[in-house]
N, C-alpha and C positions, 0 to 999 in steps of 0.2 A: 504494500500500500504506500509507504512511503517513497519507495523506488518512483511509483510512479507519477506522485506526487512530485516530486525532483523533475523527470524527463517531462509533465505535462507543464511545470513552469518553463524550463527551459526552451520550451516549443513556443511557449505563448513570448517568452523573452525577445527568439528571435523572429520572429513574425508580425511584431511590435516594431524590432530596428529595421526592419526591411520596408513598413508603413513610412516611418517616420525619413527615412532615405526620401521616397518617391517624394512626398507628401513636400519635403524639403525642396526636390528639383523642380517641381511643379511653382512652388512660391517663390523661387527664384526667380527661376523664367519672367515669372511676370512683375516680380518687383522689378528687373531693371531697366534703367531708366534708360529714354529717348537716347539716340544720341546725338548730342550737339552738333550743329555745322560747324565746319572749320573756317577759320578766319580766315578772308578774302582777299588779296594783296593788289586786285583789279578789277578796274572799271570795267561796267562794260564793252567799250570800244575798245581796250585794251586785248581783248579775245574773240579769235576770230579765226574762219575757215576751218571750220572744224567739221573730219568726215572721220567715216569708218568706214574700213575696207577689211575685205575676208577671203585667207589663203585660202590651197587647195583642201587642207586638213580640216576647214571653219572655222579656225582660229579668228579672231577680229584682232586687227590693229586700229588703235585711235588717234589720228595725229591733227594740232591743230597749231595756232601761234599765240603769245605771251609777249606782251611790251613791260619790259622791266626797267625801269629809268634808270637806275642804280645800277652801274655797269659791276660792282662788285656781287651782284648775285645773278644768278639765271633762273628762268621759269622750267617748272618740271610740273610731269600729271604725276597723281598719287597712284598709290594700290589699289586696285579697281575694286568696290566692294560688292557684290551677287549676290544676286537673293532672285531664286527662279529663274524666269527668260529676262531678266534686268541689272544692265551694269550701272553702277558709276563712281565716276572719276572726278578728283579736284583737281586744278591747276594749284600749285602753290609756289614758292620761290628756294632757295639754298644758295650756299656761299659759292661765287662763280670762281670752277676749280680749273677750266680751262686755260686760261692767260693769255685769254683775248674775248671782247664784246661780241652781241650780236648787231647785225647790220642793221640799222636804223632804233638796236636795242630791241630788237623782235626777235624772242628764241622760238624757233620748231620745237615742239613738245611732242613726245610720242611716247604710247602704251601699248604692248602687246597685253592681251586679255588670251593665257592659256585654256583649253579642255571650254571653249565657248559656242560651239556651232549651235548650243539649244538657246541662245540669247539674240532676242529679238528690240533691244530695248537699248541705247546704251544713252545715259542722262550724262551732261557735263553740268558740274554744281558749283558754286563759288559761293562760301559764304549761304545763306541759306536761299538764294536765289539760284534759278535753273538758268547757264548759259548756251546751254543747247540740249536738244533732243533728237537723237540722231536714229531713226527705225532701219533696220536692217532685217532683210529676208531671212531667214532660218535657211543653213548647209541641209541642202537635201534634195 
């Protein structure tokens, strides 16, 4: 009797931590928060010609342009964030490692977006405003 008294706690023990686990990833999820925009280093007019093009594989490439006044930095796109058929990318700046300007202070900025053929969407975002919205065919 006591025996299984013992094993009938222990069963309720860990059936309990295994609740309390899910129960924990579930309340997470939804506790975290938004995520912020990143802060915008350009005007509008400042970004421009922006296309997506797609290899053989469906990969997408996104390349557009950045006017950075400050010849010590240059404009770069971010790490593309995904979520289903929809990417996107920020423009932001960095210390210009080259050692030398862009021509008129307009950097080409370009992102490959790897394993992408199911994305049909790719948003350019600066700051919490949308600088482009670029729809691309689905590889198929």
């Amino acid at each position: 009797m006591r025996k299984s008294l013992v094993l009938l706690s222990v069963a309720g023990l860990v059936a309990g931590c295994g609740q309390s686990n899910n129960n924990a990833a579930t309340n997470e999820a939804a506790a975290q928060p938004k995520k912020k925009p990143t802060y915008c280093f350009f005007k509008d007019e400042e970004m421009k010609d922006w296309a997506a093009t797609r290899d053989k594989d469906g990969n997408l490439t996104i390349k557009g342009k950045a006017h950075v006044k400050d010849p010590r930095y240059k404009a770069v796109l971010g790490a593309p964030t995904v979520t289903g058929t929809t990417a996107e990318l920020s423009p932001s700046i960095t210390q210009n490692d080259t050692g030398y300007g862009a021509p008129d202070d307009t950097w080409d900025v370009t992102a490959g977006i790897p394993n992408s053929a199911a994305i049909t969407i790719v948003t350019i975002t600066c700051g919490g405003k949308t600088a482009a919205r670029l729809e691309v065919p689905p590889k198929g």
